[in-house]
Residue, then its C-alpha position, 0 to 999 in steps of 0.5 A: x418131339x412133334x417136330x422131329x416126329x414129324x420129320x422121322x414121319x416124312x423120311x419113312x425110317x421102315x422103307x429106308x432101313x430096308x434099302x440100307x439092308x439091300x445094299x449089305x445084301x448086295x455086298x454078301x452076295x458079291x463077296x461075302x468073305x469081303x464083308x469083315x474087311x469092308x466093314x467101313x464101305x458098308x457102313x458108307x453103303x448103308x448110309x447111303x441107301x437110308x439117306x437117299x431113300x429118306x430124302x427121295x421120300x420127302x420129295x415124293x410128299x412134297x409133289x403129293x401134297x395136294x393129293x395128300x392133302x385129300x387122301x392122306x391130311x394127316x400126313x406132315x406136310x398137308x397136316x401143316x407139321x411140316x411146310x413145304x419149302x422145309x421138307x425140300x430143305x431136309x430133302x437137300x441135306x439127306x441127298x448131301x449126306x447120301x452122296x458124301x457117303x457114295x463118295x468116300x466109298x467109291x467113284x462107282x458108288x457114286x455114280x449108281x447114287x447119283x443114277x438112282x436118284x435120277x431115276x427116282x426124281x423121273x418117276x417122282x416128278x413124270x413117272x407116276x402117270x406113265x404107267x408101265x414106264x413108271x412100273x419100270x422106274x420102280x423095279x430099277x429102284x428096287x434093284x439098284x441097291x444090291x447093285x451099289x453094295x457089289x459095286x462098294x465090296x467088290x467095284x464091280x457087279x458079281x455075276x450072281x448079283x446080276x441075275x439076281x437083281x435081274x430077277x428083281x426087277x422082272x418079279x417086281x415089275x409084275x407086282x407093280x402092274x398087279x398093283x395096278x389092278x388093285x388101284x384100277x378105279x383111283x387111277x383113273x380118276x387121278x389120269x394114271x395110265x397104268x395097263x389096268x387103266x388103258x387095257x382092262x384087267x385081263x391083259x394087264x394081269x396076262x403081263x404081270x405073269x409074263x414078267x413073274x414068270x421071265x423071273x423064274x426062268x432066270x433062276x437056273x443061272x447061278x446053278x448051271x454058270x456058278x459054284x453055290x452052296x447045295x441050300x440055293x436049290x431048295x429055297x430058289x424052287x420055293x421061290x419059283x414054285x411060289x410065284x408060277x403059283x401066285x400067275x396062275x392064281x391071278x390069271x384064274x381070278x384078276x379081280x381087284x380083291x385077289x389081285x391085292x392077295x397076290x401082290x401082298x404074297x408075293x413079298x414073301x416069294x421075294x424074300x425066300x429068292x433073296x435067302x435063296x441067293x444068300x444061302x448060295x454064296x454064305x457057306 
């Protein structure tokens, strides 16, 4: 079992079941009286995401190896469970059973597939360092699962879908550039060139309310071009009351300790918006 344990360490199975997730979200938003009879597309799209997402995981390790090997020994590749040119290996074959699943799903599948895995190497390999650009790598990460399910369900992405993943991005990209407040002194020291590191606290967290609040502006869209259920607009003004609430917050106190408060709290406005959208098309 070391060895196997070792592997399912490697591939982060939490992370991957909640990308396999995001892309049968994506598929009920899209068309949720399309799921009972797509069921074998969404099985292709959950395996798809958790495949991909696993091998994209083992690739992060095996570029982070040396730093690991600092921070994190005890992870499977510095901790010697694993050697590098056996992550690369597992790497090859989730990547191939990832994209034969996009494949028997649908020609767009697989070129989002192919897309975000493009993206996700960019970020892996030059992106991290970047700064914003990287923020934006990671929000297009986040994304483009709800893409692939209204891509797999319905070959085409729902306008609801789009504002939402919209919405995603924007409010994730402000997390993103919050974290970077949280991570200001590591990053420096790793040449990381985040907002926080090249312009100071205060303007970096002046960014990260403009794209939390560019998130809430988005949110009237499906209410006023749309025909959704009466439950989408008292959930989506939780959402946005709670992250206008959460900028203000930060713009009071951008300290490192608050601003690991508001990242972290911010999960849970993501998860309300995506129960709001749910519950717009789920009647």
């Amino acid at each position: 079992m070391g060895k196997i344990g070792s592997y399912l360490r490697l591939m982060r199975p939490v992370n991957c079941l909640m990308m396999g997730f995001a892309v049968i979200v994506g598929a009920a938003l899209a068309d949720p009286n399309a799921l009972d009879a797509g069921w074998k597309f969404l099985v292709y799209g959950f395996i798809t995401g958790f495949m991909l997402t696993a091998a994209s995981m083992a690739i992060n390790d095996y570029y982070d190896r040396e730093i690991d090997a600092v921070n994190e020994p005890n992870r499977p590749i510095p901790s010697g469970a694993v050697k590098p040119r056996e992550a690369l290996n597992f790497a090859s074959i989730l990547t191939f059973i990832g994209f034969l699943s996009a494949y028997l799903t649908n020609y767009l599948c697989l070129f989002a597939a192919l897309i975000a895995w493009i993206i996700f190497v960019m970020y892996t390999t030059v992106g991290k360092r970047s700064g914003l650009p990287g923020n934006f790598l990671v929000s297009a990460c986040v994304a483009i699962p709800f893409v692939y399910g209204s891509l797999a369900i319905a070959s085409e992405v729902k306008f609801n879908v789009l504002v939402f993943v919209s919405m995603v991005f924007l409010a994730n990209t402000g997390r993103e550039i919050t974290k970077g407040i949280v991570d200001v002194e590591g990053d420096k020291v790793r040449g990381v060139k985040t907002l926080a590191v090249r312009y100071g606290a205060k303007k970096a967290t002046w960014a990260a309310v403009l794209f939390y609040v560019s998130a809430v502006a988005l949110s009237p869209l499906p209410t006023l071009f749309m025909t959704i259920s009466f439950w989408f607009a008292p959930l989506v003004v939780v959402t946005d009351f709670g992250l206008l609430a959460s900028a203000l917050m930060l713009l009071r106190d951008y300290s490192r300790e608050n601003a690991r408060k508001i990242k972290n709290v911010v999960l849970l406005w993501f998860i309300i918006g995506l129960l709001a959208f749910l519950a717009g098309v789920l009647r």
